[in-house]
N, C-alpha and C positions, 0 to 999 in steps of 0.2 A: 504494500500500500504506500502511496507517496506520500512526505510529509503536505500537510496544506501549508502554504504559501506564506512567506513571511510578509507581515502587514505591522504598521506603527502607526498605534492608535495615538491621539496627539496627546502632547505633554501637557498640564496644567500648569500655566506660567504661575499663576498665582499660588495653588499650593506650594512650586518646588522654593519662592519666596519665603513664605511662611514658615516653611518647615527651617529655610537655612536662617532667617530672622531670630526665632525662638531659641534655636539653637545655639546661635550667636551671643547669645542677650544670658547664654547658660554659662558661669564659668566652669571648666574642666581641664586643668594645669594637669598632664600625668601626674598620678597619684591620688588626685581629687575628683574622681569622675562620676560616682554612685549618681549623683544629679541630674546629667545629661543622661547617663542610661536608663533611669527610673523612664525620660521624658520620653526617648527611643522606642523603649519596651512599649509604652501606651501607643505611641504613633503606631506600630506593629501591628499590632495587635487591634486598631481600629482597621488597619485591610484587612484582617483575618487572618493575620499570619503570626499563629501563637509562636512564644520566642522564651531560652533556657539563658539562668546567666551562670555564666561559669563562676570558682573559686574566685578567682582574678579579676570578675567582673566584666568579663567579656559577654558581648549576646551574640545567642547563637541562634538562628530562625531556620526553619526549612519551608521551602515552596515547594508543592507538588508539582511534577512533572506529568506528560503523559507516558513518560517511563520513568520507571523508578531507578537506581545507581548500578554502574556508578554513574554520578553523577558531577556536576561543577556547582564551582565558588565562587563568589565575590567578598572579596574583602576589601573593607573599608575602615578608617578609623575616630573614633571620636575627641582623642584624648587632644590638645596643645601645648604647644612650648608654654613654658611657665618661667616661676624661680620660689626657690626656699631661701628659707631666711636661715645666715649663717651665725650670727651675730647681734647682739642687742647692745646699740654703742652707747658710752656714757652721753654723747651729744643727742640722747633723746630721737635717735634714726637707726634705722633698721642696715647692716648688712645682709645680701643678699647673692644668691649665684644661679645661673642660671639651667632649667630643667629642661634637657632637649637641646640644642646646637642655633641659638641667633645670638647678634651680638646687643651691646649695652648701648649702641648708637642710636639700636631702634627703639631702644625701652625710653632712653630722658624723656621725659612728659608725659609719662604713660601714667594714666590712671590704675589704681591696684586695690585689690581687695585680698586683705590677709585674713586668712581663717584661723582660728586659735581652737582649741581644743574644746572648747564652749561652743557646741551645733549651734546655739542664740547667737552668738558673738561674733559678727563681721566688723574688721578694724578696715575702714577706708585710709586713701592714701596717695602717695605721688611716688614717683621715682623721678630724682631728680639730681643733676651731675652732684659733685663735691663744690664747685665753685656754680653759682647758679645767679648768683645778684651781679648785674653789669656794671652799677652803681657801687659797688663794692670792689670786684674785680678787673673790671674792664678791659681791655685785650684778653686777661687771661681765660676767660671764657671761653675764647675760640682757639687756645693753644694749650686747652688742657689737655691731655690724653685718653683716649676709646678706652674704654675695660670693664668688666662688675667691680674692679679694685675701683674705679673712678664715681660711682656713682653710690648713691642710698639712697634708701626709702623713708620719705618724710609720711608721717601720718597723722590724721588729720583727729587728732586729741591734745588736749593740754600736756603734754610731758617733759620733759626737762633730763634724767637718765633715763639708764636702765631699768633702775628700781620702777620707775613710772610706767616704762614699758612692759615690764611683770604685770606689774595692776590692771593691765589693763587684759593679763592672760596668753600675753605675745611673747613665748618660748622660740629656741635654736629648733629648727625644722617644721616651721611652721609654712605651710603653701602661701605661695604668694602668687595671686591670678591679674594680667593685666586684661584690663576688658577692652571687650571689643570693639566699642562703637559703631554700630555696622549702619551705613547710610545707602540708599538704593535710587541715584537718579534718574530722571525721568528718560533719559534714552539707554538706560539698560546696565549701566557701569554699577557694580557691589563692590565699594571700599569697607575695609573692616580687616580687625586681626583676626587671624584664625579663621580663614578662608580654608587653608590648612587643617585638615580634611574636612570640615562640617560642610560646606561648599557640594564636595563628592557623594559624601550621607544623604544632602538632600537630592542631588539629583538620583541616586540610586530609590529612592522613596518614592519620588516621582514617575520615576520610571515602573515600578512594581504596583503601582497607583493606575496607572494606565494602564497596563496587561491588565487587572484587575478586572477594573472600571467596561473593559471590551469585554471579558471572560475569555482570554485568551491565554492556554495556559504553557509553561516553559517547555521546551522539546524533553526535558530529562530532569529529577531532581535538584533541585539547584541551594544549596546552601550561604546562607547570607551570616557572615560573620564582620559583626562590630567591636573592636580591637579598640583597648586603652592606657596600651603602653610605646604606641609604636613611635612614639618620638624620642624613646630612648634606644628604640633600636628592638624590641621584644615582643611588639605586638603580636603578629600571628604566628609567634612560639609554641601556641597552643591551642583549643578549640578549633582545627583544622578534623573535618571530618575523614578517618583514612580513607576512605573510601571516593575520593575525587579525583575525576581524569583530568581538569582542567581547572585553573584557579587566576581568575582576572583580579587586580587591584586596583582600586579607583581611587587616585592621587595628583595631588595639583604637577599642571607640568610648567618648565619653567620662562618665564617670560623675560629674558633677557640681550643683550648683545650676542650673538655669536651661536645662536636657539632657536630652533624652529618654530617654535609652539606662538599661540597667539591665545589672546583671550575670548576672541567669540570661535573658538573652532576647538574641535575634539583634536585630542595629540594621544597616538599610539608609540607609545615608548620603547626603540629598538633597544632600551641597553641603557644601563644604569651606573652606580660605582659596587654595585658586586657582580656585574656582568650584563651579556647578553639575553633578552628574553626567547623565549620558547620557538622557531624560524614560523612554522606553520600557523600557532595560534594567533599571534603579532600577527600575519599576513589575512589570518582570514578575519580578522577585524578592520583591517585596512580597506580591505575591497567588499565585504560588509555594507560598510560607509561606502565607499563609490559608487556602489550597486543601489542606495537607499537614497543617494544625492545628499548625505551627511557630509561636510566639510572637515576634513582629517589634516592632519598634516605628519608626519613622522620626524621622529627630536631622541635625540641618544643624552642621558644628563650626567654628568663628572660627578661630582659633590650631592650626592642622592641616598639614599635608601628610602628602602618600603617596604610594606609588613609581607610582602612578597620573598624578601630576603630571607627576615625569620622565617617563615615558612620552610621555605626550601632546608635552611639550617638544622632546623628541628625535623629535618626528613622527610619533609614531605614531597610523594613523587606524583606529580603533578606539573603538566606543562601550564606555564606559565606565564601573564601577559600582563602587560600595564595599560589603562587609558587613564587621562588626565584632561582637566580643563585649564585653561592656558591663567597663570597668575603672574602678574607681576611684583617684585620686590617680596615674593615668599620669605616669610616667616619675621616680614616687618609692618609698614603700613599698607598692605595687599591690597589690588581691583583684579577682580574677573570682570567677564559679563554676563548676561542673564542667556546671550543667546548661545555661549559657550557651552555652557550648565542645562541648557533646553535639549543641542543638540547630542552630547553626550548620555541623558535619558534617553535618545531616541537611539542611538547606538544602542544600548544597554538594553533597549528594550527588543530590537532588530534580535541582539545577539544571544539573548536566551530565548527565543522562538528557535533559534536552529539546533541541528544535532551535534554531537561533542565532534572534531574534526576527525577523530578516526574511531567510529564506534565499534566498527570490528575489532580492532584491534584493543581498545581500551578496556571492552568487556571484561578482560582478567588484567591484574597489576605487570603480568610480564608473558610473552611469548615466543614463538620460536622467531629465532633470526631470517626466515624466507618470509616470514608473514612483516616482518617489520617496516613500517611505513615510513624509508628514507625519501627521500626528495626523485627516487623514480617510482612511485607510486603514488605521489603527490595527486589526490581527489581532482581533475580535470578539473569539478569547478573551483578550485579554490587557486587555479593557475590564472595568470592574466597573460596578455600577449607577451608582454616584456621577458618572460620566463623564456619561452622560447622551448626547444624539445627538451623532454622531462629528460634528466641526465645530470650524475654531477662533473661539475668543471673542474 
């Protein structure tokens, strides 16, 4: 029997807003995240996609297929860059360092909410350089030096030390979140921290909102795993189900000099800084998108990881692919666009109508070497002309 025919029901611009607003508006420093997965969980679970949280507080949902496993993944992450506080200085200001890999050039000005040990007790606040009054310093303002050694956290209470900083319950390791601000102009631009990943979250929601919303349902079980470590590099360490032939990661890709990616277009990601992804699965998302008139672009990033990494680390065998919506200045004052994040759902939703790329052969975890599907047995359709005859070079 043929499969029926891949169709892309349209995206709700306005839900995949709302979902990434809310989210935004949640803080979740790694380490701090119970909050945004409570919110997760409920979203889930209003399309009817009952969802498990792991030890570590990972979610894990499954979507039915019209076949059951093996099956594929998506993984995605909720957690952001943050910082803990290292220090409660006698000048009544917080040291701090940062959780996950941006620097302190992004944070001066940044608004922050420190959490103390008291669920009641949010201590609001600033980070703000060491020399910070003009009228005081002047030149040296702008000759001071980049670092977390260079800057602290002013907080917004009467204190004067340490001692005062106790009272108020603000302990060594205490999370420190800078909020988002997330602002959505009228031709489509989403400025906001932590675009990184919640951005991806919500186009993935959108997109499983749609399949829904049609009753159209995944070629095969598809596993949706929500990861909240993976800015330290540990994310999908764990709650990977073994049982998946395929595992996409949905991750900002990066908008800079010398980078393919864009922010109103979907970016399939040839290759990372732990490597090359998967040749077949990369490709048959690429043309996927061509075949859907989704606007793709292909971007290889230096200075990267993704919960895609962990995975693999912690064994997991499963080919493996990244798409991304195009961010600029990741993991500082970040802009996507909304029509990036629209058509990225519409990929996502394209690409779990189809079947895994090589379902005979994935049907068991290993086979013989005459059945193995190298690059001369390559699915005709998943070849484009540029290939040219199936063969390796």
């Amino acid at each position: 029997m043929n499969p029926p025919p891949v169709i892309i029901p349209p995206i709700d611009r306005a839900y995949l807003v709302t979902i990434l607003v809310e989210m935004l508006e949640i803080p979740s420093p790694t380490g701090r995240t119970d909050h945004v997965m409570q919110y997760l969980g409920e979203r889930l679970e209003a399309l009817d996609i009952p969802v498990a949280v792991t030890r570590r507080g990972a979610i894990q949902a499954v979507v039915p297929g019209r076949r059951r496993g093996p099956g594929r993944g998506v993984v995605v992450h909720a957690d952001t860059i943050g910082c803990i506080v290292t220090a409660l200085g006698e000048n009544g200001r917080l040291s701090v360092r940062p959780v996950g890999t941006h620097s302190a050039r992004f944070s001066e000005g940044a608004e922050v909410r420190v959490f103390t040990d008291d669920l009641s007790s949010v201590v609001t606040g600033t980070i703000v350089p060491l020399k910070a009054s003009g009228h005081r310093f002047g030149d040296e303002v702008d000759s001071q030096g980049v670092g977390w050694e260079q800057v602290e956290v002013r907080v917004d209470a009467r204190v004067e030390d340490a001692a005062d900083l106790r009272r108020l319950g603000i302990e060594v390791g205490d999370h420190v979140a800078l909020l988002s601000r997330p602002t959505v102009s009228p031709n489509g631009f989403i400025n906001a921290r932590h675009l990184d990943d919640k951005a991806g979250v919500a186009a993935v929601l959108a997109a499983l909102r749609a399949l829904g919303d049609a009753g159209v349902a995944p070629a095969v079980e598809t596993q949706l795993l929500v990861t909240c470590t993976e800015e330290i590099g540990t994310g999908a360490s764990h709650g990977i189900h073994p049982d998946l032939a395929e595992i996409v990661g949905v991750d900002t890709a990066v908008v800079a000099p010398g980078q393919a990616s864009r922010e109103d277009r979907v970016c399939v990601a040839m290759g990372d800084g732990a490597g090359p992804f998967d040749y077949h699965l990369s490709r048959r998302l690429t043309r996927l998108a061509a075949a859907h008139g989704i606007p793709v672009v292909r971007d290889v990033f230096s200075h990267y990881r993704s919960d895609l990494a962990a995975a693999v680390e912690s064994g997991a065998d499963a080919r493996t692919a990244l798409v991304g919506f195009g961010v600029d200045a990741t993991h500082g004052y970040e802009r996507t666009h909304l029509d990036g994040l629209v058509e990225l759902a519409r990929l996502l939703a394209a690409y779990l109508q189809t079947d895994l790329v090589f379902p005979e052969w994935d049907v068991s975890d290993r086979g013989d070497l005459e059945a193995f599907p190298s690059l001369r047995v390559q699915p005709a359709s998943e070849r484009g002309p540029q290939d040219g005859p199936i063969g390796l070079q």
